[in-house]
C-alpha positions as CSV (number, residue, x, y, z in Angstrom):
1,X,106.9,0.9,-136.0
2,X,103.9,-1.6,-136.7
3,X,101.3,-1.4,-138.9
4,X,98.6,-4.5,-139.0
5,X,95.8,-5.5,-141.8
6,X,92.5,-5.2,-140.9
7,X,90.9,-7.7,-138.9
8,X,87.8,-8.3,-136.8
9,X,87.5,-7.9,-133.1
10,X,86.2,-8.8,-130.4
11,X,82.8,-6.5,-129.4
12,X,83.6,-3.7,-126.6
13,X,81.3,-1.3,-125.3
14,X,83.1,1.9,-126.2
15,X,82.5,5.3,-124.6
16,X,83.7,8.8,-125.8
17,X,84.1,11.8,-123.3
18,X,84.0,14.7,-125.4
19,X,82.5,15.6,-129.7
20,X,84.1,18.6,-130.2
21,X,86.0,18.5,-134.1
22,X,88.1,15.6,-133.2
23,X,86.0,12.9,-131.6
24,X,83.2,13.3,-133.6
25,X,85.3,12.6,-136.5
26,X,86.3,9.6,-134.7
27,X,83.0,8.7,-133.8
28,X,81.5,8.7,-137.3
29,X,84.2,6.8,-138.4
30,X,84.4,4.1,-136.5
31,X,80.4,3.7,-136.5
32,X,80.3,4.0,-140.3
33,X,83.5,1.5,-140.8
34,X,81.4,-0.5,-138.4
35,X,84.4,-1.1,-136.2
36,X,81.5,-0.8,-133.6
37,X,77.9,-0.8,-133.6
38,X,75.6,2.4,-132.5
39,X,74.1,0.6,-129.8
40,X,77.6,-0.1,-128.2
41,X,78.2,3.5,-128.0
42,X,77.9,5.7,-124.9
43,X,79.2,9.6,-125.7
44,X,78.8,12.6,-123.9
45,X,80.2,16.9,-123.7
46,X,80.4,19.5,-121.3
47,X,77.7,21.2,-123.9
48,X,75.2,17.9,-124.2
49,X,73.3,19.0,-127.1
50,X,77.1,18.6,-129.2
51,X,76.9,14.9,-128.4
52,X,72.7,14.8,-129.0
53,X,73.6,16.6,-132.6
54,X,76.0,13.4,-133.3
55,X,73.7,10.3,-131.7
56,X,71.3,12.3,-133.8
57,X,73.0,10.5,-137.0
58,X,72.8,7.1,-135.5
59,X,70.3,4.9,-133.8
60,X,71.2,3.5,-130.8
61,X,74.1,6.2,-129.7
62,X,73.3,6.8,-126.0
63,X,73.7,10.2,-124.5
64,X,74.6,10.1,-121.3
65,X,75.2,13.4,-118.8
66,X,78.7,12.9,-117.8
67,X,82.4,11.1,-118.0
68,X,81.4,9.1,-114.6
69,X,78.4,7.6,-117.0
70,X,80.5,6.8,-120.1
71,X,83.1,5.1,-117.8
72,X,80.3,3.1,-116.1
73,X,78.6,1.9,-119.6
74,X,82.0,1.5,-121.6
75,X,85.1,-0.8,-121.9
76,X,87.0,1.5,-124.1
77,X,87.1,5.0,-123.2
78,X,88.4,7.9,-125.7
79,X,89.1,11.1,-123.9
80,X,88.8,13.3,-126.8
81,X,89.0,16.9,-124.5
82,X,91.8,19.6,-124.7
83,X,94.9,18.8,-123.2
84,X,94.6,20.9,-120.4
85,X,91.1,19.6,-119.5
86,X,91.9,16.1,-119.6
87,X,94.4,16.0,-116.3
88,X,91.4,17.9,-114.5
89,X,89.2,15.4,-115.7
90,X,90.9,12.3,-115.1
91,X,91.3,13.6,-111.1
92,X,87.9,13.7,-110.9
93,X,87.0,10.2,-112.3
94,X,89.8,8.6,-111.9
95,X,88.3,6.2,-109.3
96,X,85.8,4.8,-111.6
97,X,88.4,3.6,-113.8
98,X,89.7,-0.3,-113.5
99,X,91.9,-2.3,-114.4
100,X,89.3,-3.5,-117.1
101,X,88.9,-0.4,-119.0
102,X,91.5,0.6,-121.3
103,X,91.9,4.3,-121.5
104,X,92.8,6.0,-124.8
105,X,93.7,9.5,-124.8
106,X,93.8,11.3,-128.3
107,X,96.2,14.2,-127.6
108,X,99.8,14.2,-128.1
109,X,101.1,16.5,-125.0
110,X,100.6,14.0,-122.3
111,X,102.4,10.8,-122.0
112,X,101.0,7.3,-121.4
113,X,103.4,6.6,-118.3
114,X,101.5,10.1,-116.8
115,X,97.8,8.8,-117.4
116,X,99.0,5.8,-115.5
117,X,100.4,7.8,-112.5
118,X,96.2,9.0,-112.5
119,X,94.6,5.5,-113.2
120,X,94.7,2.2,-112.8
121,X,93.0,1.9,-116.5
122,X,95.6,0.7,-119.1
123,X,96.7,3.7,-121.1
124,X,96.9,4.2,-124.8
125,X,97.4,6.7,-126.6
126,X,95.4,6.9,-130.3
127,X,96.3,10.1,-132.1
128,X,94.1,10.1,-135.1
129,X,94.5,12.3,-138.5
130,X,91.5,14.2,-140.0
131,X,91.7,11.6,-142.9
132,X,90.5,8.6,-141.1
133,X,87.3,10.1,-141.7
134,X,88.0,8.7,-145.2
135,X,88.7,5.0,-143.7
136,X,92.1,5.6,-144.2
137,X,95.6,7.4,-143.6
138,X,97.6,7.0,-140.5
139,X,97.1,7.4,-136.4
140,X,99.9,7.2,-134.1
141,X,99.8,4.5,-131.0
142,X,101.8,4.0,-127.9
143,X,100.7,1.3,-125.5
144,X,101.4,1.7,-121.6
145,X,103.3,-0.7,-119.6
146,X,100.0,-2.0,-118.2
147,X,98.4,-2.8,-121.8
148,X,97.7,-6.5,-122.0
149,X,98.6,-8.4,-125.3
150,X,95.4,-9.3,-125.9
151,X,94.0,-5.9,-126.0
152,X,97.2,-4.3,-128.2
153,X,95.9,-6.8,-130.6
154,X,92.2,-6.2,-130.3
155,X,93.1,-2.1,-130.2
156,X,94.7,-2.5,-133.3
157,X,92.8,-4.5,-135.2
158,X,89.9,-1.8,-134.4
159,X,92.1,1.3,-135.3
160,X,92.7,-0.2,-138.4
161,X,89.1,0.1,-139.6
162,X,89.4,3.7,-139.9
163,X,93.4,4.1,-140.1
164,X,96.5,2.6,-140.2
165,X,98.1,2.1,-137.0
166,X,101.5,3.3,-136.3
167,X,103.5,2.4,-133.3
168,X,105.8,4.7,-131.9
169,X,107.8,5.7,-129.2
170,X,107.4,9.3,-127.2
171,X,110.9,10.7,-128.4
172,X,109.2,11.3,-132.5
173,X,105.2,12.0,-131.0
174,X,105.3,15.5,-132.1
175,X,107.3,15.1,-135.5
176,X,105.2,12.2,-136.8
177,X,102.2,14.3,-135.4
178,X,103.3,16.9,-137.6
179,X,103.7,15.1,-140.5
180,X,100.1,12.4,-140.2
181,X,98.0,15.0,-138.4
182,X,99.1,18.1,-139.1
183,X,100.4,17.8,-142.3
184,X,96.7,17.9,-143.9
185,X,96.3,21.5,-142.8
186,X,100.1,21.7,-144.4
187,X,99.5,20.3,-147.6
188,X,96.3,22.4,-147.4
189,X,98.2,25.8,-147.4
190,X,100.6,24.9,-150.0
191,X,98.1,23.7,-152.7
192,X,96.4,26.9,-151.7
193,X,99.4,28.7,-152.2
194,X,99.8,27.1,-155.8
195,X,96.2,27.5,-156.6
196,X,96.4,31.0,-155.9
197,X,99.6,31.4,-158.1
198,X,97.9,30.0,-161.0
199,X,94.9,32.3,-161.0
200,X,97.0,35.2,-160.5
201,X,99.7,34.6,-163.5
202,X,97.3,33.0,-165.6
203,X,93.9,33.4,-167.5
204,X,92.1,29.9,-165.8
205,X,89.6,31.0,-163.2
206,X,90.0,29.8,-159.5
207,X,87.1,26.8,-160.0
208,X,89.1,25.5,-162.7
209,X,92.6,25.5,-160.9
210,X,90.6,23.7,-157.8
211,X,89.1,21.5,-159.6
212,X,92.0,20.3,-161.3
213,X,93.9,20.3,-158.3
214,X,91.5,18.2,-156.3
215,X,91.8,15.5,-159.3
216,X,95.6,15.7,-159.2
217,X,95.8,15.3,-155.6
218,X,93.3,12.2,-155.4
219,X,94.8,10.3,-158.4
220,X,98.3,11.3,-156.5
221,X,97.1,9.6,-153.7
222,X,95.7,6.7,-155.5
223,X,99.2,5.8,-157.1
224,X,101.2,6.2,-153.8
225,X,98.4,3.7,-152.3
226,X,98.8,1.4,-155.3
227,X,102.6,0.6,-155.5
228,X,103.2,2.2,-158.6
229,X,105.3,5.2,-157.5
230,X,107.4,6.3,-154.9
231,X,107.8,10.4,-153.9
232,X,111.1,10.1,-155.3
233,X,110.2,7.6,-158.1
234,X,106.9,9.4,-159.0
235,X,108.6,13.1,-159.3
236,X,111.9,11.4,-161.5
237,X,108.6,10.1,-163.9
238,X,107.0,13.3,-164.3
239,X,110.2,15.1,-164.7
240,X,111.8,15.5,-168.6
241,X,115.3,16.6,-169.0
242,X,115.2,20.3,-169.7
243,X,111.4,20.6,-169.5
244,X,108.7,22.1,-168.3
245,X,108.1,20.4,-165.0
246,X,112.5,20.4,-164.5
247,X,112.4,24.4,-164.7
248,X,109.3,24.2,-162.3
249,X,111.4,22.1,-160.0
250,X,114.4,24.4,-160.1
251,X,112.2,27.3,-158.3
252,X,110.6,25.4,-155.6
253,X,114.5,24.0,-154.7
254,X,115.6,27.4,-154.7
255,X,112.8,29.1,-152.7
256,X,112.7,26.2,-150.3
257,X,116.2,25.2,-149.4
258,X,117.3,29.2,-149.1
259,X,114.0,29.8,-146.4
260,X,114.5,25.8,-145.0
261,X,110.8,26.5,-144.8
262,X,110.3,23.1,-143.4
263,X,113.1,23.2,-140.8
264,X,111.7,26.5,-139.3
265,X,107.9,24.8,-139.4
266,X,108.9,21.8,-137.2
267,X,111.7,23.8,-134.9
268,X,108.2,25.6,-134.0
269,X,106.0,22.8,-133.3
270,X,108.2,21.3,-131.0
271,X,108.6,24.7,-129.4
272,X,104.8,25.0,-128.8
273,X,104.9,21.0,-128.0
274,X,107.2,21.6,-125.3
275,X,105.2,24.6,-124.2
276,X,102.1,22.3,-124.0
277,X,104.5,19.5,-122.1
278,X,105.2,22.3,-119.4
279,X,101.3,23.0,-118.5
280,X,100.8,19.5,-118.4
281,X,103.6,18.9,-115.9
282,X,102.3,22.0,-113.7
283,X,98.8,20.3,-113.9
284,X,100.5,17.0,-112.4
């Protein structure tokens, strides 16, 4: 896997089909790193007032009526639709799409080597993480066969204004999806979880314990991003011989390792992954 330091790039006309929850976090991010400027930035939805609500935000987003447009106006095109919609999709336009445009899909079920099969576009595949809307934390890439060297370079060095850039290959898409993309909404639950746990065997109110929690989590954050810790390193600091945080410890191992909690959680997103994999196929 790769990951590159920021850099400029080359200006692109970029286009976004689709500003449902996903790409118009994208959008916003990439506009407010400004890894591209508003008026280089064509966007529609099948429901157009979605995309007017984000061009709202910035001057110079163009609205246009449909993917044909956005193709026509852009030389990077995110599909950011459901999987099932985008193989539909893609039939439809796929004739507008040359060997000019690079096509960057941001889902995870379908494979580069199959949008390839529908376009003459060179494929990408951008999966991004609800933390890039901070300007940071990682997206997953695989480049198609067709990909030039000069655009990997230029795609990467524009990823990494809002992320950083992981190359990888399709056999760990759905595990490293689980841990940069989904794991968020994972890490989510358990603080939740421990938040809840607190309030209930204690006498701090439920502000208190998130507000604390929020502080822990950032600073955590800040000392992972600054070298001074390791997971391993950082829990081995914290932890005193026979204290308080050591007993702690000794419940989450036991609760854990008996459940295999995480074992079972990625056994079933690779279960609904290969579900997904199987529409796709049909669709194709």
């Amino acid at each position: 896997m790769r990951c590159l330091k920021k850099e400029g790039i080359r200006l692109k006309r970029v286009g976004f089909i689709g500003t449902g929850s996903m790409g118009k976090i994208i959008i916003e991010s990439f506009i407010e790193s400004h890894a591209v400027t508003p008026s280089n930035v064509t966007i529609t939805n099948r429901s157009l007032h979605k995309a007017k609500e984000v061009a709202s935000k910035y001057e110079g987003v163009s609205v246009v009526e449909d993917a044909k447009a956005v193709i026509e106006q852009s030389d990077w095109v995110f599909l950011c639709v459901k999987p099932l919609q985008m193989i539909p999709l893609l039939k439809e336009v796929h004739h507008f799409l040359t060997k000019k445009h690079v096509l960057i899909s941001i889902t995870s079920p379908i494979l580069v080597e199959e949008l390839e099969e529908i376009v003459d576009a060179q494929a990408v595949r951008f999966i991004p993480s609800i933390v890039n809307r901070a300007l940071d934390g990682p997206s997953l890439v695989t480049f198609g066969q067709t990909v030039t060297d000069d655009s990997k370079d230029e795609l990467l060095a524009f990823f990494n204004k809002i992320s950083r850039p992981e190359i990888i290959g399709d056999n760990i898409t759905r595990v490293a999806s689980d841990l940069g993309c989904c794991g968020p909404a994972f890490l989510s639950f358990l603080l939740e979880k421990m938040i809840q746990g607190a309030v209930e065997e204690t006498n701090i109110t439920k502000d208190e314990a998130v507000n604390i929690t929020e502080a822990m989590i950032i600073g955590y954050g800040e000392l992972l991003r600054q070298k001074h810790f390791s997971l391993e390193t950082l829990r081995e600091r914290v932890t005193v011989p026979g204290g308080v945080t050591g007993v702690g410890l000794d419940v989450l191992r036991e609760d854990i390792e008996a459940q295999k909690v995480f074992n079972r959680l990625f056994e079933k997103t690779h279960e609904k992954y290969d579900e997904d994999r199987k529409h796709i196929k049909d669709q194709l």
